[in-house]
N, C-alpha and C positions, 0 to 999 in steps of 0.2 A: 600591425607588426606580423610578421611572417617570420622572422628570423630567432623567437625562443618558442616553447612550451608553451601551448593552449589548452588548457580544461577544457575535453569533450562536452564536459557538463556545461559548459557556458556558451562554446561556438554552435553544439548540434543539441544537447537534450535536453537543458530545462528550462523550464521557463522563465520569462524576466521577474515574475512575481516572486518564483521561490531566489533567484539567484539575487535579488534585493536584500533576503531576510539575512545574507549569510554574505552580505557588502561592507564593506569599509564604513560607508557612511551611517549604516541600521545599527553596526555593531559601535562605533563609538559615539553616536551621537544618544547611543542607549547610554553609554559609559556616564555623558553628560546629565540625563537624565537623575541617575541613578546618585550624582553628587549633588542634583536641585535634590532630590526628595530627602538626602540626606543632611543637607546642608537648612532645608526647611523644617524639620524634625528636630533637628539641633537647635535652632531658633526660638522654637513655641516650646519646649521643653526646659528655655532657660540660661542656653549656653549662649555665649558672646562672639552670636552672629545675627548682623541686624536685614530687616526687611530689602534695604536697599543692596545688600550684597544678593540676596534671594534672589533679586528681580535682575541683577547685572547676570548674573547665573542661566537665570531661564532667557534670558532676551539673544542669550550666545549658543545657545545648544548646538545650533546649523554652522556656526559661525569657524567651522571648523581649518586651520592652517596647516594640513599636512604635511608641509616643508620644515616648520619650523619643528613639530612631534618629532620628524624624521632625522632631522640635524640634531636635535637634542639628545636623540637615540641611540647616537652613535657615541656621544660622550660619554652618557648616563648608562649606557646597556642594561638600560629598563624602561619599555613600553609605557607600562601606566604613569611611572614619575614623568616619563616625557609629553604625556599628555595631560596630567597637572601641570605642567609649565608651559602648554601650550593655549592650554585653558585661560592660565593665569594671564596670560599678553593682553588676551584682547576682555578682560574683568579683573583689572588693576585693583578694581576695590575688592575685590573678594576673593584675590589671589591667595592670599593668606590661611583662609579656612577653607580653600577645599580640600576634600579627603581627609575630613578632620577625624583621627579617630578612627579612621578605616586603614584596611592591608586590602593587597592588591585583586586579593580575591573577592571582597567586596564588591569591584565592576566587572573581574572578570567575568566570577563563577556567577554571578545575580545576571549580569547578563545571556549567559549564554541559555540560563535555563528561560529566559525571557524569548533567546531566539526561538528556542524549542517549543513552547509554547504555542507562539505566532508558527511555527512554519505547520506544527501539529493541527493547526486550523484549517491551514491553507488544504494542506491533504485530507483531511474529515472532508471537506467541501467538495474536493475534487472526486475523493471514495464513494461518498453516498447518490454523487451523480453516475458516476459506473453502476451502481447498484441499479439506479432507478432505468438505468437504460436498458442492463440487463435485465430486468424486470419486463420490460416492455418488451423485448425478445421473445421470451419465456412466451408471454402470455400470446405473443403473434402466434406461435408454431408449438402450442401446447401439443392442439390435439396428433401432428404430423409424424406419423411414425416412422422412425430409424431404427438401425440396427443395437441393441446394445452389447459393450462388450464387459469381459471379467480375460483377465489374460490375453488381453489386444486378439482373443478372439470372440467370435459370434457367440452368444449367449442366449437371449432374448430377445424384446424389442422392449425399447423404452420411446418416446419421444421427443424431436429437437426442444422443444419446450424445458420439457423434463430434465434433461441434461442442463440445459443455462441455468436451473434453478440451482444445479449441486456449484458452478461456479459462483452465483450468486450467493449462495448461503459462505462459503468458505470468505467471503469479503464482509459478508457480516457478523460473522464471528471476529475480523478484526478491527472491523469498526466497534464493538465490544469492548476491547481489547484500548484501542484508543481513546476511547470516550474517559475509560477507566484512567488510564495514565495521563489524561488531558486534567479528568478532575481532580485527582491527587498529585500533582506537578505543586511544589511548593519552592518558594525562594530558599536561597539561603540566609538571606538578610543580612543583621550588622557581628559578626558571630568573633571578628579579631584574627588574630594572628596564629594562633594557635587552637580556636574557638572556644575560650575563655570567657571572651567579654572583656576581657581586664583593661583595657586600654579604654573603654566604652564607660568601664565602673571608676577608674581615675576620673574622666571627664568630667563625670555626674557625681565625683564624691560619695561613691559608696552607696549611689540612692538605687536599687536594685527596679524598682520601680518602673524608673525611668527609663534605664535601661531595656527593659520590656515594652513598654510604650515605644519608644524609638524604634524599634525591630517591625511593627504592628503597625504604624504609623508610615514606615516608608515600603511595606510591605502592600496595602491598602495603596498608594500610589499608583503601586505599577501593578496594579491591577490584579491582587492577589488574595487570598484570607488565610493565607498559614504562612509560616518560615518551616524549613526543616528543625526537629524538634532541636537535637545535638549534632556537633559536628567536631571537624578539626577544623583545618583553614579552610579547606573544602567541602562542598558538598560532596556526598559521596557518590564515588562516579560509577556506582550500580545504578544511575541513575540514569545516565550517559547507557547505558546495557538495557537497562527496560525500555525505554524510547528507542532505540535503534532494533530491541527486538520486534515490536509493534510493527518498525517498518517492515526489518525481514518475515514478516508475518504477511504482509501484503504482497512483497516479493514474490512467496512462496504460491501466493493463490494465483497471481498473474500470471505467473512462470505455469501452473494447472492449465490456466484457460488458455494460455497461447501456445502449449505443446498441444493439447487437443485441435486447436484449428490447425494449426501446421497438420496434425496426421489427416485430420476430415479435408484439410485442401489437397492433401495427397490421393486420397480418395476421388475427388471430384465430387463432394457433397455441399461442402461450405468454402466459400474465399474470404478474405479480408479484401477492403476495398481496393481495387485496381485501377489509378490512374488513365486516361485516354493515351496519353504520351508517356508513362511510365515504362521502361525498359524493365525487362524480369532477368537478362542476363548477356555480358557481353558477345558473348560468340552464339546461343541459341534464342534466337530472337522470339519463338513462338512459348519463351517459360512464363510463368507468372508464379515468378518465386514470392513465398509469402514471409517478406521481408520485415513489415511493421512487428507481425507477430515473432520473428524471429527477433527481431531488437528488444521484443519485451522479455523475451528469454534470457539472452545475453545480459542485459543490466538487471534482471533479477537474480540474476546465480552472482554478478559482484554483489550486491546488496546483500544477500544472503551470507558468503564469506565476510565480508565488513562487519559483522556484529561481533567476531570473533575478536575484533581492534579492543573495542570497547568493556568487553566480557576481560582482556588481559588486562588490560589500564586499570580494571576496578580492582582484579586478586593482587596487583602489584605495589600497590601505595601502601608505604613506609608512616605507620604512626600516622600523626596528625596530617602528613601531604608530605608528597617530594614531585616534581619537577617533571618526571619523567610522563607524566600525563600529558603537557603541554600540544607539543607538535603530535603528538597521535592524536588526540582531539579534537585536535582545529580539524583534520582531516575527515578522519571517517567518519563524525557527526555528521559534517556539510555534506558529507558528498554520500551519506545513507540517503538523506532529505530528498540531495539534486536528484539521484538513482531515482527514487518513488516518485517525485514529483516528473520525472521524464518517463518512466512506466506510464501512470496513471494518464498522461497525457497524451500517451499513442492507445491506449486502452477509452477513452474516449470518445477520439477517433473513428476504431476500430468498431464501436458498439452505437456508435450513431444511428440514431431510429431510421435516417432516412437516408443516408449517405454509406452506413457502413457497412456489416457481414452481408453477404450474398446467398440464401440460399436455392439451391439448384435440386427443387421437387422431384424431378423425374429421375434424375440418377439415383436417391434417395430410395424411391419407390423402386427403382429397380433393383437395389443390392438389398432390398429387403425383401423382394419374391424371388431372389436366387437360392435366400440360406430358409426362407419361411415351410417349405415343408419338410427342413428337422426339425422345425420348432413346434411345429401341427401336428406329432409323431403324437405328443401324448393325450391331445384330442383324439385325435383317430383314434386311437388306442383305445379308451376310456369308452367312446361311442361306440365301437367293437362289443365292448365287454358288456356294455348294458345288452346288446340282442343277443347273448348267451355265449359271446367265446371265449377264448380262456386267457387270463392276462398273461401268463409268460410264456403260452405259445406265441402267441399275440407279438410279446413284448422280440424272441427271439427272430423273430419275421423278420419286425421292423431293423433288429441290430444286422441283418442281412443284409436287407435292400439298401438301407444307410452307407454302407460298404461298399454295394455295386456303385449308388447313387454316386456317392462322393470322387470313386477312384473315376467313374466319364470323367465329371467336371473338371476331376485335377491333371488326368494323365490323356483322356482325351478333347478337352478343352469345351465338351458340350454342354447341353442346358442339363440342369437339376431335373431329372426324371424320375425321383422317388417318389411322386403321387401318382405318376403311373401306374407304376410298379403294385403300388398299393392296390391301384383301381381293378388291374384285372388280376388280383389274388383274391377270392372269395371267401378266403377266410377272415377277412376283413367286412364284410357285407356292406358297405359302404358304395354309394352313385354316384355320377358324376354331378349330380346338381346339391347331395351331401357336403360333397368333397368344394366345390365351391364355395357353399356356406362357409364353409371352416376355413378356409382359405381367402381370410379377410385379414388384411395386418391392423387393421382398428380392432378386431378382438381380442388381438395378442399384449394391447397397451395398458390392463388395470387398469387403476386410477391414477395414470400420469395426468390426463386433463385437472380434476380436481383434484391433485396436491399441488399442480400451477396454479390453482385457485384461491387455495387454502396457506399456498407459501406467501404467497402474494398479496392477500388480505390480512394474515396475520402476523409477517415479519418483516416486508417491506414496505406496505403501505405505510405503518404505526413508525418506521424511520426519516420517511421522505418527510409525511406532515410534519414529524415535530424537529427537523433541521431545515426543508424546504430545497431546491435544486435549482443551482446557479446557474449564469448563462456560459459556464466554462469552453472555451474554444480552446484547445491548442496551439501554442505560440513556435511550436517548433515545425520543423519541416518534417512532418511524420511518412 
């Protein structure tokens, strides 16, 4: 179809794995799900539902008639009753007990945090391979000195190494961050209409027990060991807010790492992978606009405002639940997920050991011996001072020549000649084979090698083993 609205998220960004989890057919055949395990709990507990309804139940799950839900739905103008009667068509015998006991929140809200779950997987998976990729970055181009900056200016030198490890560390801070909300993710279980139970303690006659076992019992199913402790009808949709921050949490490191390559491709230091026939721009054909990382920009700053949907949904609900949660949820949950999962998926790409970042040594090394003798000022200085001269003469020389030095390069566009300047001032005492020595960008890098060493043996390594690294490809057109 060409002629309504198409989710960006489905035709260009994510992928079929995550756009599965958050489909018609995950979401209600979960719904199905959720009424065998409850319909089987009710069974072994005592209520007057027998094995063969159980089994008519589960042999239907897939069996799903979306016309007949859909026609019902316009009668009924309610989704889940139409899908108990759509249930019911094709399991005549066990038409009768399904949803026995249960309010609508039962498939909805148990499901969605079911989605959440699975898709929260899907991303751990996808995250901890960026990690390990960026890892391997790191450790290629530890020892490779750049420029570093404080104020997008020249500062120091760090190295390209050095630097992947700061975006690498800000991903594992949320993979942290998700591990945590993956392990404390709990159903809402069988909680009723108001979350009472009451309709759960008629069924069982009062037996409080049971009532609890039931909860425990279809909780254990779908693959769980908690319920939320209390509730209303819903769970509470700060819950909906912590999940969605995790994501914008990853957003926000993405959006880090692909504004940095956008300015380094600016530079002519680092690219993102460049197609053979890839076009960089219609009218200047020699561009090589840095597009993929630009796309991880652009859907991180939505992702990033999206959590703002679910932050309003939670301060807004009325008492035990109202309504107004509904169509904002369905949204910005799914499409926080699709956002991350179509970041993480051109970040992939992008950080491919053997296909993706470009880097280009020699421009590298060149924009570091342009700005390196301001940076050697206070070697020289200090090597001054030890043969007897005096530091703030020393030091006001240097704020001199810095002066002369700088205004060539800016105003007359020539090379950086403040080690000149230096050499034949003898109040320096310094030679030209001195001046060489020091004039090494490997002396100006500390231990950038070994904190690649040290980041890497003791906060990536201990993550890849104990999750392991998929064979994830990219399903999209990155």
């Amino acid at each position: 179809m060409t002629n309504s609205y198409e989710s960006p998220f489905c035709t260009r960004y994510a992928s079929k794995e995550m756009q599965f989890i958050f489909s018609a057919d995950k979401k209600f055949t979960t719904w199905r799900k959720l009424w065998v395990a409850l319909a089987r709990a009710e069974m072994k507990l005592g209520l007057n539902v027998t094995q063969e309804q159980v089994d008519e139940l589960e042999a239907n799950i897939d069996n799903i008639d979306y016309a007949a839900a859909a026609e019902r739905e316009k009668l009924v103008r309610h989704d889940v009753m139409s899908h108990v009667y759509a249930y019911g068509l094709v399991c005549p015998k066990a038409a009768g007990i399904i949803h026995l006991g249960a309010t609508s929140c039962y498939v909805g809200d148990n499901t969605d945090v079911i989605i959440m779950r699975d898709a929260l997987k899907v991303v751990k998976r996808k995250l901890v391979k960026v990690i390990d990729q960026l890892a391997k970055f790191a450790d290629k181009y530890k020892a490779m000195p750049c420029l570093a900056y404080t104020h997008l200016q020249p500062a120091q030198l760090t190295t390209v190494g050095k630097r992947a490890t700061l975006w690498c560390n800000e991903l594992l801070m949320d993979l942290e961050d998700l591990d945590f909300r993956l392990a404390n993710l709990k159903l809402l279980g069988s909680k009723g209409t108001t979350g009472t139970q009451a309709s759960f303690m008629e069924l069982f006659h009062g037996d409080t027990d049971k009532v609890k076992e039931l909860e425990k019992m279809i909780a254990e199913e779908m693959g769980f060991d908690a319920v939320v402790p209390v509730s209303g009808q819903t769970y509470s949709r700060k819950m909906d807010y912590q999940v969605c921050s995790v994501l914008a949490g990853i957003a926000q490191s993405a959006m880090k790492f692909s504004n940095d390559i956008r300015i380094l491709q600016s530079f002519k230091e680092i690219e993102e992978p460049f197609e053979k026939n890839q076009i960089g721009s219609s009218a200047m054909a020699y561009k090589r606009n840095p597009m993929r990382d630009e796309r991880i920009t652009s859907l991180a700053r939505y992702v990033i405002c999206d959590v703002l949907n679910p932050a309003f949904t939670a301060g807004t609900q009325w008492f035990e639940r109202t309504l107004d949660d509904s169509a904002n949820k369905r949204i910005s949950v799914a499409e926080a997920f699709l956002g991350v999962d179509a970041i993480l998926n051109i970040m992939l790409n992008v950080t491919d050991p053997d296909n993706g970042l470009v880097v280009y040594d020699k421009i590298i090394r060149g924009r570091v011996m342009a700005e390196l003798p301001f940076m050697a000022t206070e070697n020289i200085m200090m090597d001054a001072v030890e043969k007897g001269g005096n530091r703030q003469e020393l030091h006001e020389r240097i704020r001199e020549y810095s002066m002369v030095a700088g205004a060539r390069v800016k105003k007359e566009g020539l090379d950086n000649n403040l080690c000149e300047l230096i050499l034949n001032d003898p109040m320096f005492m310094i030679t030209k084979e001195e001046m060489d020595k020091i004039m090494k960008p490997e002396n100006f890098i500390g231990r950038c090698p070994q904190q690649v060493d040290e980041f890497i043996e003791n906060c990536v390594k201990p993550v890849v083993e104990a999750n392991g690294v998929s064979d994830d490809v990219a399903e999209i057109n990155v």
